[in-house]
N, C-alpha and C positions, 0 to 999 in steps of 0.2 A: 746081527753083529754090528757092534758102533765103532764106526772108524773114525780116525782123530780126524781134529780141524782142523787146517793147514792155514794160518796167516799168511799172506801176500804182503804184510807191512814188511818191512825191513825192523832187524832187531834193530831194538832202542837203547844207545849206548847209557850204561852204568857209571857214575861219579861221585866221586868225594869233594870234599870241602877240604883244604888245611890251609890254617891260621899260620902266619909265622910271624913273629913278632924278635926282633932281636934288641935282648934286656940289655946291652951295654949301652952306655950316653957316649954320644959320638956328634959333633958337630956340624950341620949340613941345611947349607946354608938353601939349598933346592927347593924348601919350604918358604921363602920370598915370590918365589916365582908363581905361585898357586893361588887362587882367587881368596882363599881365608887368609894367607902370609898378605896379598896386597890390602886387602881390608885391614888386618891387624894394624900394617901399618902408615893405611889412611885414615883412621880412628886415633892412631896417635901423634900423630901430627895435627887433626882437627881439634884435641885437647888439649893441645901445646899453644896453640896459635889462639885457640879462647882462652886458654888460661892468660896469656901473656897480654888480651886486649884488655880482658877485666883488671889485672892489673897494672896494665900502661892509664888507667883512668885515674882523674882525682877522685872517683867515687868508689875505688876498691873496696873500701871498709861498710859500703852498703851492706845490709842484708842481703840484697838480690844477687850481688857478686859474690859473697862469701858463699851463697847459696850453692851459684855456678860453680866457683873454683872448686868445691866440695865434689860435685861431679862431675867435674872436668878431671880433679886427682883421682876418684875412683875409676874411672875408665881409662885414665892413664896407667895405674899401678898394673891393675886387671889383665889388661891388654896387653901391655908392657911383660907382665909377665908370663902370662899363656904364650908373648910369642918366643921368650928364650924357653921356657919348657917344649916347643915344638922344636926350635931350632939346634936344641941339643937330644932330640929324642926324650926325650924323658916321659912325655907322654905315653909312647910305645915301652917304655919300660914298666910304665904302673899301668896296665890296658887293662885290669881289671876294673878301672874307676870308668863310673859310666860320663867320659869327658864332653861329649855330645851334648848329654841335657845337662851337664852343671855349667857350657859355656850357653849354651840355647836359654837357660833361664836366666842368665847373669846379664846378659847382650839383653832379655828383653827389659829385664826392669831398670837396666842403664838408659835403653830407649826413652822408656816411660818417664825417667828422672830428666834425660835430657829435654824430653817435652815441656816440663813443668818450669824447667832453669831458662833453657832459651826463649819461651814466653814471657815469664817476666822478668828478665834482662831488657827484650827489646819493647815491653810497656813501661821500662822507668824514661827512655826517648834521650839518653845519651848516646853521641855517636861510634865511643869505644863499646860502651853494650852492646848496641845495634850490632856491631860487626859481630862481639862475641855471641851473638842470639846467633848471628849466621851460622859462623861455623857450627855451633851449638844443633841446629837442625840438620845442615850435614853427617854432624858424627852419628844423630839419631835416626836418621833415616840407613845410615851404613851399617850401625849396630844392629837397627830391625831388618834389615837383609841379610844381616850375617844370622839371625836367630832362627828368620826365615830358614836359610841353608839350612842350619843347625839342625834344624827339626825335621825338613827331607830326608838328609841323612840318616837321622836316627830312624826314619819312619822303614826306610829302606835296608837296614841292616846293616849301614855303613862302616868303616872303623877310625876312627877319630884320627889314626895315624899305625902305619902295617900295613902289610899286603897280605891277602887272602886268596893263594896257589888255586887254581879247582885244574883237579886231576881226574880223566875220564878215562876209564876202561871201559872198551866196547866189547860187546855180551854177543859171543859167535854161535849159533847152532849149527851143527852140521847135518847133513842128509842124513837119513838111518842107510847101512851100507847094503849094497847091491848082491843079491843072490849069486 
């Protein structure tokens, strides 16, 4: 005659996942407060402040500055505008778009633009370049930290913006009952 096993672990509670995402745009501003809202909007201020050096020069009309201001406006708009799409939800209303790797791949090749810009800005050896090459390095080592994130996240199963409930029911057996 074979008689059951008897486990000595303790049952193993049972859970779910659920997603909630709520599709109305609603205004909140609590996405400032978070380390992507700060970067968003130390990225745009480091575009503002190069944009405005390359053109405070009498050399604006270089190639090497128009170059910059070129992606100094693209990471302005970019950034600029992912942060009102976050700050109005709107993200969380189109959560089907995979917002992760479209801001993870836009953040890296913004990087890689700022590499090329703030180099040769600060090889033409004027002193408004110079500053714009600064900032210009800043925004790109902020952008490659933000893509950084970007890609943990995604690697992780994260949601760009939503919360994700986890709901646990624990899984009871009882004794078989006594004679």
């Amino acid at each position: 005659m074979a008689y059951p096993i008897q486990s000595s672990e303790p049952p193993q509670p049972m859970g779910s996942t659920n997603t909630v995402f709520i599709t109305e745009t609603r205004f909140d501003v609590t996405y400032i407060k978070t380390l992507p809202g700060m970067i968003k909007i130390a990225v745009i201020v480091l575009n503002l402040l190069g944009f405005i050096c390359i053109q405070s020069s009498s050399f604006w009309y270089n190639g090497r500055g128009v170059y910059f201001n070129i992606v100094a406006h693209i990471g302005l708009w970019f950034s600029g505008i992912l942060l009102l799409l976050y700050l109005f939800h709107v993200v969380e209303k189109y959560h089907k778009l995979k917002w992760l790797i479209i801001e993870m791949i836009a953040y890296a090749v913004i990087s890689f633009l700022y590499l090329i810009a703030s180099t040769i800005v600060v090889a033409f050896g004027a002193a408004a370049y110079s500053a714009a090459g600064f900032f210009g390095y800043l925004a790109m080592v902020l952008y490659g930290f933000d893509a950084f994130l970007k890609l943990k996240a995604w690697r992780s199963g994260e949601l760009a913006q939503g919360q994700r409930v986890l709901t646990k029911q624990a899984h009871v057996t009882t004794p078989p009952a006594l004679p």
